[in-house]
Each structure stands twice: as C-alpha cells, then as structure tokens.
N, C-alpha and C positions, 0 to 999 in steps of 0.2 A: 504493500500500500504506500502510494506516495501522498505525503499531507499540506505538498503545498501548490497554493493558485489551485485550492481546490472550491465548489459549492456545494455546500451539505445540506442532506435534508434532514433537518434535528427528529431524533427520538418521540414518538407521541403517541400516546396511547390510545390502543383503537385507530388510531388514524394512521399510523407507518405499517398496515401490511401489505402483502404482497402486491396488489394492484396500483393503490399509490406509490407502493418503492418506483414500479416500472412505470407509473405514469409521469412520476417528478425524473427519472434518468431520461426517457422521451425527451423533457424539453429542456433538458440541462444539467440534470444535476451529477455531479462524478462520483460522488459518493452517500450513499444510502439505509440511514441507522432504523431498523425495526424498533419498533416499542416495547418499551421495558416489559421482559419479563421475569417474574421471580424466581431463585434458583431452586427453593422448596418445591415449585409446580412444575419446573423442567426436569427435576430430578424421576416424577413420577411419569413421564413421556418417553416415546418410543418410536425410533423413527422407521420411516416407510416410506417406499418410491412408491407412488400415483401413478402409473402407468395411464391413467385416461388423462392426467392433466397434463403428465411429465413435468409434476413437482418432486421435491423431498420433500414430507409431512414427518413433523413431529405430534405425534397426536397423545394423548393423557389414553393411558394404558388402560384398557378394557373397553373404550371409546371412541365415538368417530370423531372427538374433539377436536378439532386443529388447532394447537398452540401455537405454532410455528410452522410456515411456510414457505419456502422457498423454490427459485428455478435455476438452470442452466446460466442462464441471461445476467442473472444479477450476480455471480458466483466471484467477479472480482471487483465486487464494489458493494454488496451488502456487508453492513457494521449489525451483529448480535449483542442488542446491550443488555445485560443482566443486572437486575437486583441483587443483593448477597451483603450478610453482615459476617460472613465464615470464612480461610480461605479453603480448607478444604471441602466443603461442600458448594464451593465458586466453582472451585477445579474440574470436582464430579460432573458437573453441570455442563460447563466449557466442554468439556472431552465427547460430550454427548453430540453434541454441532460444530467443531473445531473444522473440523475436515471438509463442511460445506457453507462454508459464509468468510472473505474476507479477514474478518478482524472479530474480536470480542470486544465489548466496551463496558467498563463497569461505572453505573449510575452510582456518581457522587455527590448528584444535586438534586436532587428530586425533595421539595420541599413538605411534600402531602405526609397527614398524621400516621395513616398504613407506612408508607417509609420507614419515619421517622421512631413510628413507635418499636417497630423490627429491627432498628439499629443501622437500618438501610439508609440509601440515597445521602440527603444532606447530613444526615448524624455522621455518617462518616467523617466527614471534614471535619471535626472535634475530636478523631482521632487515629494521627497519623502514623500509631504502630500498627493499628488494625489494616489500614491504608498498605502498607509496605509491605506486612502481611499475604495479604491478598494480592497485589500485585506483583509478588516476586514469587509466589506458590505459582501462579498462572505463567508467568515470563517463562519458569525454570523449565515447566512438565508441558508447555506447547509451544509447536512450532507457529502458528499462529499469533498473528499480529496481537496485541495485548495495548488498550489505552484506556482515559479516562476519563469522564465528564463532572468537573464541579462548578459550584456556586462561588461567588465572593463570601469570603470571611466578613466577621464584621471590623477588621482595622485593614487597610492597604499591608498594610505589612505581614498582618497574620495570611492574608492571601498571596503575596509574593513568598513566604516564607514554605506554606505549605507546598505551591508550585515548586519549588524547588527542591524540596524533597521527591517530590511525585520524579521530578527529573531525572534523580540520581537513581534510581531505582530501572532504568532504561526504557523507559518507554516512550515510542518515536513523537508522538503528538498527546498535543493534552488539550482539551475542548473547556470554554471557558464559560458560562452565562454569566451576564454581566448584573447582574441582581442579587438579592442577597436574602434567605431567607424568609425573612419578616416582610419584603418585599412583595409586591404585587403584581399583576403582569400589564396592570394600567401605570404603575408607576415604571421613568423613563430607564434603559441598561444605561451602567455606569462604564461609556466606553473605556473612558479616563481609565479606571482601575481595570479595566482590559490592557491598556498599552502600558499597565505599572507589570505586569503581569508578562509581557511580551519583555520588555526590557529586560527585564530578569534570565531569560530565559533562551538557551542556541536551538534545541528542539522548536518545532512548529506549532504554534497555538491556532487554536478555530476559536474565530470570536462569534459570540452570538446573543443575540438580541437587539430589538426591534427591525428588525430589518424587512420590508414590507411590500419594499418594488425592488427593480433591477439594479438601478442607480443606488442603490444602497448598499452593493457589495459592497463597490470601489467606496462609499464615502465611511463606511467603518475599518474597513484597509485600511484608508488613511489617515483615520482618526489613532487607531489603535497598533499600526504595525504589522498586525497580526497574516499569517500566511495563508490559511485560508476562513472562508465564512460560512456558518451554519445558518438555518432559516426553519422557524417551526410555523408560527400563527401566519405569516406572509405566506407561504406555502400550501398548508391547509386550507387557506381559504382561495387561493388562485394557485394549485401546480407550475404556471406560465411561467413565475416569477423568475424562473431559472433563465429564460429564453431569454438572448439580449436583444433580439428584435422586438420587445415590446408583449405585454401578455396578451394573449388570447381572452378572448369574452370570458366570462365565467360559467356561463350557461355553458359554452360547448367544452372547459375543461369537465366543467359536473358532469355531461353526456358522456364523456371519452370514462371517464371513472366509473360510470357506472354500467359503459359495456365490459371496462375493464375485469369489473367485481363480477359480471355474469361469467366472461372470459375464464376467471379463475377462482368459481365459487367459492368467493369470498365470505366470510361470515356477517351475517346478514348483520345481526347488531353493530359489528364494525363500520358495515356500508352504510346503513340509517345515519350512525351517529357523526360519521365523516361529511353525509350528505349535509345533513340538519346544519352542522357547524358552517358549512358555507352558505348556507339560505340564514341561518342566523347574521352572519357578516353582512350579507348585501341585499336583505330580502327582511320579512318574516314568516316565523312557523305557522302564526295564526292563519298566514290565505291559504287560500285552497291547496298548494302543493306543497308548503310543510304538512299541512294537515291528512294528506296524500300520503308522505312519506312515515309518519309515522302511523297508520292502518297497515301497510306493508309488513307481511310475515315472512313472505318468500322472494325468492329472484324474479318468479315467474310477475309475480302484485309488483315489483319494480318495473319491470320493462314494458308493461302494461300501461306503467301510469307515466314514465317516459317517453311512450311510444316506440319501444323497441323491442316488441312481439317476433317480428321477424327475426331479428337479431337470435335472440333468447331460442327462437327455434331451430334457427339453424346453427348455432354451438350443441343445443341436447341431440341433433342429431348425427349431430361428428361423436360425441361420445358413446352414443351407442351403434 
C-alpha cells in the first residue's frame, strides 16, 4: 500500500460496504476502509467464496449473515478496520481476513459509548501500552499492511506525543481526525492540530475532516501538510466527491448505489440507511421517497420504487 497523494474513503458504519467501497473507487477514490467491525463478532465468522457473486463472505457461523464482504476488484485497495481492546484477540481476528483485503486498520477514534465503554476506539488513545501492544502483536505475526486511525488528544502535545509513538512502532501511515472526542461533527476539524501532527512526523499522515467537495482535498493538503486525504460525510452523501471533474447529481450517484447494492446483494439495512443519509443531506425522509425507502424490506420493494424492475431482473437471472 502506498499512502501518499492518496483519496480515502473514511471508515463508516453501515455505509463502507461493498457496493459503496466500489462505487467511491469508480469515481476516485485509491483507497477504501470498510466499517468498523468488532473483533469479538469476527472472531465468530467464517469465511466463504460466493460462487454466484464471486465475493469472499465472511459470514457469522451457522448463518447467512454477511459481516464482511469482499471482491477480486477491490483486493489492493480495501482497508479492514477492526475494533479490539486485546492484542491477541486483534491478531485472531486479523488472520481470519489478512490474506484478502489490502491493509488492516485499527479504530482508535471512534468516539460512540459501545466503543468506548469496550475499551475500544477513542479509549484507546488514553493508552498507549495497550496501543503498542496491539500494534506490534499485529506488525510481528502479518504480513499484511498494519495502520491506525485516531482522534486529537485533548493538548496538541499529548496528540503529537502519542503520534509519535504510534511511529516508532513501524507503521507506514497513520490516519488522523481532526476532532476530539467531546467534539461534535457540526463542530469545525482542527486542521491546525493536523499539520502539528504532520510536522512531527517522516511516515505519511491522512488528514481528515470536513472535507465536503473536490476542492477541499488540495485546500487541507495545504493547510495541514498532510500526504494524503480521507472523506466520510462529503462522500456518503455525494460518492462524486472523489471525481475532479466536478460531482455528478446526487440523484444519479443514489441510482448507480442502488443498482450497485442489487449488483451485490447488499444488506438491505445497510442500503436503506446509506440511502436515507443522503435524502437526509439534500432532501427529506418525510416526502414520498424517504417514506418509500423506508416500507422497503427487500431488493426487489427497492428497484421497484426506483424504477429499476428490469434491472433487478435481469441480475436474479444471471444468478440462476
């Protein structure tokens, strides 16, 4: 994996699977983080080639569950980022997907109480033996790229300080959000303490936060140094964001997504709630077609209320 002069599509739950990985690499993006999944629930999954999709399924054992989904296509540019307060049940976990996704990434910002109250996501950054732990369990027993995604501290310094531990430990990039816990996602990322973070630092940082159109790579590059850029809310709400020609309508990235999700029977709750967040952004749920989308049980109640019946039929007929 190379991490620089890259565009990243940030980690987001429910919304980084498989169909948005490949709809955001379509219009730009190089590289591609799935949403956080835990290592307790990966540990109980078991993987499976899909011969009608021509995915790899990791599915929750005894069940048609699909935790994780993956293709051929995305194989050197999907980022698997894990949950985990262990290293060696990180490790376990990792070994399970190592061989089929790019890089692993372990969630050190995730601010939500589930996180945190697990020992997970941002509690980590409060403690940086557990941190060293885990990432030098993982470096030592895969060959597989190994990085890391945290929050700001609450002093500039306790966040250059920990960056640089994170460094020494050898890991090629390190992903930054420019927020800080207690922080909200209406309040503005604190480039600033990106580029305190960049200074410190000869590995590649991925800055991320607010970034919302095109023009916004380059103006957090230059604000903060930083070698490449990640993008979560700009992205979920318009894919295009990646294209430097300018985005595409919204309406027809939401079309392409939602042939996409029929394409690679997606988990329908993930497609609703991906849909919903972008009629939330530019629309509302209450008119008729949020209201549409959420009556929707299946793929077939999707394509129907899209108008993509033909579609929807001629994919179930290539599979059988």
């Amino acid at each position: 994996m190379e991490y620089r002069d890259k565009l990243v599509l940030a980690p987001m739950v429910r919304v980084g699977t498989l169909p948005f990985r490949l709809l955001a690499a379509e219009y730009g993006a190089d590289i591609t983080y799935g949403e956080e999944i835990i290592d307790h629930k990966f540990l109980k999954c078991e993987r499976v080639t899909n011969g009608t999709l021509g995915t790899t399924d990791f599915l929750e054992r005894g069940t048609d569950s699909v935790v994780f989904r993956t293709c051929p296509q995305e194989r050197d540019r999907v980022v698997f980022q894990m949950g985990t307060s262990d290293a060696v049940r990180a490790l376990k976990a990792a070994q399970i997907v190592c061989n089929d996704v790019a890089a692993i990434d372990i969630n050190m910002g995730c601010p939500k109480s589930f996180s945190l109250s697990g020992g997970m996501g941002a509690a980590l950054l409060s403690k940086p033996e557990l941190i060293h732990d885990i990432l030098t369990t993982l470096r030592r027993n895969l060959s597989t790229t190994v990085t890391c995604k945290i929050r700001l501290l609450n002093t500039r310094q306790d966040t250059v300080e920990l960056a640089r531990r994170i460094e020494k430990i050898g890991v090629p990039a390190l992903a930054v959000h420019g927020r800080k816990v207690k922080d909200r996602p209406r309040d503005p990322a604190k480039w600033d303490e990106i580029a305190d973070v960049v200074s410190a630092l000869s590995i590649p940082v991925i800055a991320n936060g607010d970034v919302f159109e095109y023009e916004d790579f380059k103006r957090i590059k230059d604000a903060t140094g930083a070698a490449s850029v990640m993008v979560a809310r700009g992205a979920m709400w318009n894919a295009s964001i990646f294209c430097p020609k300018g985005k595409t309508p919204w309406e027809d990235v939401k079309r392409e997504y939602v042939r996409k999700s029929i394409l690679w029977d997606n988990d329908m709750k993930s497609t609703k709630q991906t849909i919903k967040e972008m009629i939330m952004h530019y629309s509302c749920l209450e008119l008729p077609e949020g209201k549409g989308v959420n009556k929707c049980d299946t793929a077939a109640d999707l394509a129907k209320l899209y108008g993509e019946e033909g579609y929807y039929n001629f994919i179930l007929s290539k599979r059988n």
